[in-house]
N, C-alpha and C positions, 0 to 999 in steps of 0.2 A: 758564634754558636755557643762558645763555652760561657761568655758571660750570662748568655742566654738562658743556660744550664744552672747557673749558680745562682741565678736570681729565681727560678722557679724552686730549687731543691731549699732557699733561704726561704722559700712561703710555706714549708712544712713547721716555721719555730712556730707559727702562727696556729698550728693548730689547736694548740691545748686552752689558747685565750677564746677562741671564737666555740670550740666546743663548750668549754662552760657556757659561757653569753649565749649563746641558742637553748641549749639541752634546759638551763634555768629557766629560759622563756617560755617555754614547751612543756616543761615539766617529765622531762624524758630523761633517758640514762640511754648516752651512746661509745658504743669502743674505737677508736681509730687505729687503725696499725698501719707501719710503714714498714715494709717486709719485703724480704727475695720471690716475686711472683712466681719462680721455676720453682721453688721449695719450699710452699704452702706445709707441704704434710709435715716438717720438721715445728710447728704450731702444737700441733698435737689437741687441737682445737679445731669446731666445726660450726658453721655459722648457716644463719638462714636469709642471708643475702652478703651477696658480692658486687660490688659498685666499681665498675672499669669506664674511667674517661681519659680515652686518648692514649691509652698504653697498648691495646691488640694490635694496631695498627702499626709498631715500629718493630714487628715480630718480623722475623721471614717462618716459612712455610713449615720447616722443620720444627722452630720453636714455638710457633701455634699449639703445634702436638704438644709438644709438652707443657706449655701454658693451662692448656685444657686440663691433663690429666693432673695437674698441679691443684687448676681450679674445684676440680672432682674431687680430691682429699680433703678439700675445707668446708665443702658445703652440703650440709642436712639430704639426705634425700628427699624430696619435693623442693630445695632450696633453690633461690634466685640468683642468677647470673645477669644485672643489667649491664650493658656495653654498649658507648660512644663511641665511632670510631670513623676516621674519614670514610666518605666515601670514592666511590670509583667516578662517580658525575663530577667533582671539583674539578675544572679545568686548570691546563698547567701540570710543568713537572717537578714545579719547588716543591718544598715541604716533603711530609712524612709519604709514606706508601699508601695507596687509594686500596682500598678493600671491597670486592664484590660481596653479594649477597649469596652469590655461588662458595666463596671462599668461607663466611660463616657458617652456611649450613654443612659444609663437609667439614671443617673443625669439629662440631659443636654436631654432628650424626649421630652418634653408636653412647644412646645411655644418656641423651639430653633429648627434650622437647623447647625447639624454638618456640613462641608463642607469639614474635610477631618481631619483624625489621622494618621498623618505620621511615622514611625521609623525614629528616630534621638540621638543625644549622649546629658547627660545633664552634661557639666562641674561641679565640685565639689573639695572642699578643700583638698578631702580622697583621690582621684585616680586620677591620671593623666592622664589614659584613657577614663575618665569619665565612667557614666552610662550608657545602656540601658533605652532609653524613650519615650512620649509620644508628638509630637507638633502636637497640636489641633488647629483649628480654628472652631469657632462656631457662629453662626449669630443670636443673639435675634428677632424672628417674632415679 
């Protein structure tokens, strides 16, 4: 697992080559940050989307809560919350924690609008058919 660890946290040098080489392609200007998700607000900065893949789902219950209200301090009112995240159909009890569509909507209740929790596949390093998952879009009121 730790190697595991070290090789995904070594594919962040890689961001600043692949953001220019796309953003040039595009003709776009994009920010990446790699940040404490519990302590957004210490940013002091507010965005009109948030892109979560594969990180809600190694939460326990507790730190949902405060993922959420972390995510609230960063983003625009009317702003985007999209989220990948296992779901509860992948069979099996390897891997990360399987997430309901009941456990989204109570996170993400009081002061967010879901807008839609689709079934979809989350690619991963272990299977090549990937998982069973969760793409969310949720709109901060």
């Amino acid at each position: 697992m730790a190697r595991k660890l070290d090789e995904i946290l070594n594919e962040y040098t890689l961001m600043p080559h692949l953001k220019s080489e796309k953003t040039q392609e595009r003709g776009i200007t994009v920010n990446f940050l790699v940040f404490d998700a519990f302590k957004l607000q210490l940013l002091q900065n507010k965005f009109n989307t948030i892109i979560d893949c594969g990180l809600f789902h190694v939460f326990s219950d507790e730190e949902r809560t405060i993922y959420a209200a972390s995510l609230s301090s960063a983003l625009y009112s009317g702003g985007k919350y999209f989220m990948l995240c296992f779901s509860e159909h992948e069979p099996g009890s390897y891997g990360l924690r399987r997430v309901t569509q009941a456990e989204i909507r109570a996170t993400f209740g009081n002061g967010w609008k879901i807008n839609y929790i689709r079934e979809t596949k989350l690619e991963t390093t272990f299977g090549s058919a990937g998982v069973k998952a969760w793409l969310s879009s949720i709109t901060q009121l």
